[in-house]
C-alpha positions as MATLAB code, in Angstrom:
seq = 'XXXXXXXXXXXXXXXXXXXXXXXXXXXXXXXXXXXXXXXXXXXXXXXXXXXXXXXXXXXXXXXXXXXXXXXXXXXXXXXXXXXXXXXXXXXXXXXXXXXXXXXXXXXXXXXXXXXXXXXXXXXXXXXXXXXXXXX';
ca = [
      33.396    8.550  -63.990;
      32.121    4.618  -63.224;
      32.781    3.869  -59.239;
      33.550    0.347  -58.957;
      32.260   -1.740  -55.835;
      36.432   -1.987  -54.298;
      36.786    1.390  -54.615;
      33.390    2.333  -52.284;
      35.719    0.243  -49.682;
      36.533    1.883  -46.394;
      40.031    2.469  -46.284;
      42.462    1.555  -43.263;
      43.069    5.141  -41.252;
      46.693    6.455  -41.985;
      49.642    5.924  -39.595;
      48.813    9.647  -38.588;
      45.321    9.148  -37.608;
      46.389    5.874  -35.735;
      48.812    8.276  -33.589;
      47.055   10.546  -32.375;
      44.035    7.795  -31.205;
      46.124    6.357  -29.388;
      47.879    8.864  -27.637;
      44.656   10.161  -26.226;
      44.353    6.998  -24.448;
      42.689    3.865  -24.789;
      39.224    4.468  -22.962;
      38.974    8.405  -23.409;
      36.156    7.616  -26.075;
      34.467    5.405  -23.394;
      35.258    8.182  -20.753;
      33.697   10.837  -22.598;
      30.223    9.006  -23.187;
      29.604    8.085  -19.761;
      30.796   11.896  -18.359;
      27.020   12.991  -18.468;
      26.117    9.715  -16.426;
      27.927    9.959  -13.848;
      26.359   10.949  -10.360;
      23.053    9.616  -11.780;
      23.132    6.442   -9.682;
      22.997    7.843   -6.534;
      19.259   10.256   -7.190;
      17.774    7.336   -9.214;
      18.211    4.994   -5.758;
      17.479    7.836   -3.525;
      13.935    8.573   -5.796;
      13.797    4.645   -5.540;
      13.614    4.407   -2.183;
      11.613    7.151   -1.487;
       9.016    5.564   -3.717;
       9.046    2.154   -2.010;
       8.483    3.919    1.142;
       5.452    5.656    0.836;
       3.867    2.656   -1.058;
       5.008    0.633    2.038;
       3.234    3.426    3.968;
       0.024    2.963    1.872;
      -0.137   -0.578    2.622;
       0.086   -0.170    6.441;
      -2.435    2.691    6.408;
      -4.947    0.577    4.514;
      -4.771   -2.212    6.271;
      -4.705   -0.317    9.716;
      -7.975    0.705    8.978;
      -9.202   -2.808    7.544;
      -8.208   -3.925   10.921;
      -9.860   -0.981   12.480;
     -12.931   -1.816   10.726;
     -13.167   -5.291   11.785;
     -12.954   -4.933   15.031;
     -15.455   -2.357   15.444;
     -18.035   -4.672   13.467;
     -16.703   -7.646   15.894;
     -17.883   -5.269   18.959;
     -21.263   -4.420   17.244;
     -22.016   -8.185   16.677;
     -20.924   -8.891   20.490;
     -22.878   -5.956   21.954;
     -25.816   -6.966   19.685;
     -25.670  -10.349   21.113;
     -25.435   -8.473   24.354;
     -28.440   -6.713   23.694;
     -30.858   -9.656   22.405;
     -29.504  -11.880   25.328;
     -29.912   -9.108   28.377;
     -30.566   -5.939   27.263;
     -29.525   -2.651   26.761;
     -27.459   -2.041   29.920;
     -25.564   -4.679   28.925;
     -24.624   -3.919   25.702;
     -23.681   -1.016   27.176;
     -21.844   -2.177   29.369;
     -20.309   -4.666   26.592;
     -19.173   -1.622   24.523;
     -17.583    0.545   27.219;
     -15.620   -2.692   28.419;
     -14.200   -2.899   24.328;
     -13.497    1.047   24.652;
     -16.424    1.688   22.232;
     -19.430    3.524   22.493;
     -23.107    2.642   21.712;
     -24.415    5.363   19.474;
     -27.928    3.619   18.988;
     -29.893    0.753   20.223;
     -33.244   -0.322   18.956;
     -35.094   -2.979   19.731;
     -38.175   -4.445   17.414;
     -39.562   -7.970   18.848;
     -37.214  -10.448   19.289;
     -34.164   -8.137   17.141;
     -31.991   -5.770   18.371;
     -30.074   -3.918   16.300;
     -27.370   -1.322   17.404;
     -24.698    1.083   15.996;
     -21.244    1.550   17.664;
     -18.344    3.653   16.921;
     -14.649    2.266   17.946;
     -11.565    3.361   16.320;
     -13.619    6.605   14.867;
     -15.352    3.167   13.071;
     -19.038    3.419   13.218;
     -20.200   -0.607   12.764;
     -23.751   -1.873   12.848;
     -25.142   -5.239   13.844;
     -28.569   -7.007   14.234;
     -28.629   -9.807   16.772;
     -32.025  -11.836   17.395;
     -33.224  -13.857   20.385;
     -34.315  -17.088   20.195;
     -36.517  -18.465   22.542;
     -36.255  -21.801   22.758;
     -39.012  -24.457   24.240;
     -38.254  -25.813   27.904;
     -37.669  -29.385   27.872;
];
């Protein structure tokens, strides 16, 4: 048997197959591929959310402590500068005023460099004095 190109065709469905498709309803093929989706929405936001939370949470945390951590180093340099202009009991007294504490103060010449801890930060500066001629 030869099969001929028009006879491969696809062929029209019968009256009795048109029928019953279309007393089932128009979208119940439609219906029946999105039953599994349904109530997926809802989690996927939720999960969404959830995740744009804690990496909003990440960034405040981080840059909490950046901002920590500068302004311990900005009291270190200021007690430093404290310390080469006056002394120790003023940088001392320069630290408690900024609610941090001196954890170490050395002086070598004309350089003072000390170590403070503020924010549980521990920061260290080096401040020099400079003596300058009288004029």
């Amino acid at each position: 048997m030869i099969i001929k190109p028009a006879d491969m065709a696809p062929q029209a469905p019968t009256s009795h197959a048109r029928s019953v498709a279309s007393a089932a309803g128009p979208h119940s093929a439609s219906e029946s591929q999105h039953q599994g989706e349904q109530g997926v929405f809802l989690p996927a936001f939720a999960l969404w959310v959830a995740v744009a939370v804690l990496c909003a949470a990440l960034v405040v945390g981080v840059s909490a402590r950046a901002s920590e951590r500068a302004k311990a180093q900005s009291f270190a340099d200021a007690v430093a500068l404290a310390g080469a202009a006056e002394g120790e009991a003023a940088a001392a007294e320069i630290a408690r005023a900024n609610g941090a504490e001196v954890v170490s103060y050395r002086e070598n010449g004309y350089a003072v460099e000390v170590t403070v801890v503020a924010f549980g930060v521990q920061a260290t500066a080096t401040a020099e004095r400079q003596i300058r001629p009288a004029e």
